[in-house]
C-alpha positions as CSV (number, residue, x, y, z in Angstrom):
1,X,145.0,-9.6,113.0
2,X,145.3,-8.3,116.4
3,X,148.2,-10.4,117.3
4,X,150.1,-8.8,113.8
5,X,148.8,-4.8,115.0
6,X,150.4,-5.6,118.5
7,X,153.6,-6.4,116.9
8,X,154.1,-3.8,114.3
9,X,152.4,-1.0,117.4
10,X,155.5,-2.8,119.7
11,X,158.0,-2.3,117.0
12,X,157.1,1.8,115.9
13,X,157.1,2.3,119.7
14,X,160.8,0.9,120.3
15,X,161.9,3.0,117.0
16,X,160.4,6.2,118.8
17,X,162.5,5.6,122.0
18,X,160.1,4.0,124.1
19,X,158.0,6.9,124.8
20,X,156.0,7.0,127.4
21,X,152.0,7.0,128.0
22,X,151.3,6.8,124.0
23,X,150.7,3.3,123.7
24,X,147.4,4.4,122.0
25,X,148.5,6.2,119.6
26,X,151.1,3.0,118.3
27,X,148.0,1.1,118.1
28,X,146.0,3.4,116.1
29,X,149.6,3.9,113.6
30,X,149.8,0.3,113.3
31,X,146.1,-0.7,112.9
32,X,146.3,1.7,110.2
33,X,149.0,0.5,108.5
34,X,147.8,-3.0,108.5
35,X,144.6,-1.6,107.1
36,X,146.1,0.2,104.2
37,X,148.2,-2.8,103.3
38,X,145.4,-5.2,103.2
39,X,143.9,-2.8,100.9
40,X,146.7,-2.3,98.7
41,X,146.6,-6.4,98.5
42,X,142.8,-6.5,97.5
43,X,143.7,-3.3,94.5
44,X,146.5,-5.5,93.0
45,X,144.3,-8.5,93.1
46,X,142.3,-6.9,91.4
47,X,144.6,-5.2,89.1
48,X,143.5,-1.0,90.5
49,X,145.7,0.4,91.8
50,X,143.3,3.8,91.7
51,X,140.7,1.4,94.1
52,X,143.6,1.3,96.7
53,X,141.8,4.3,98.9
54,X,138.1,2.9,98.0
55,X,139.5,-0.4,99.8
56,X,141.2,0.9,102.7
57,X,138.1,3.0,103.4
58,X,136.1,-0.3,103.1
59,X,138.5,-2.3,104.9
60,X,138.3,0.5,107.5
61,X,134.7,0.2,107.8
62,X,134.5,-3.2,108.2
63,X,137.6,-3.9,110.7
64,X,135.6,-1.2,112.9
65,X,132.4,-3.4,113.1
């Protein structure tokens, strides 16, 4: 997972210009964004699309741990 959030982090930086000093904040975007699609996956396994925030949340929870 970390290898996928340092890609997607590397590629939103080069589309901002290469800013500098904000490498943390492309981290946080992308770890996000990986978050909410894994939990978009999990609600259309499961056919809810409603459960989609209930999963990232989750998801959230248990990538922080």
């Amino acid at each position: 997972m970390e290898q996928v959030v340092c890609k997607r982090a590397y590629a939103l930086w080069e589309q901002e210009g290469r800013p500098d000093g904000r490498a943390e904040e492309f981290w946080h975007r992308a770890l996000e964004q990986h978050i909410r699609g894994c939990a978009y996956v999990l609600g259309q396994q499961e056919g809810s699309q409603d459960g989609a925030d209930e999963d990232w949340h989750q998801n959230r929870e248990f990538q922080s741990q």
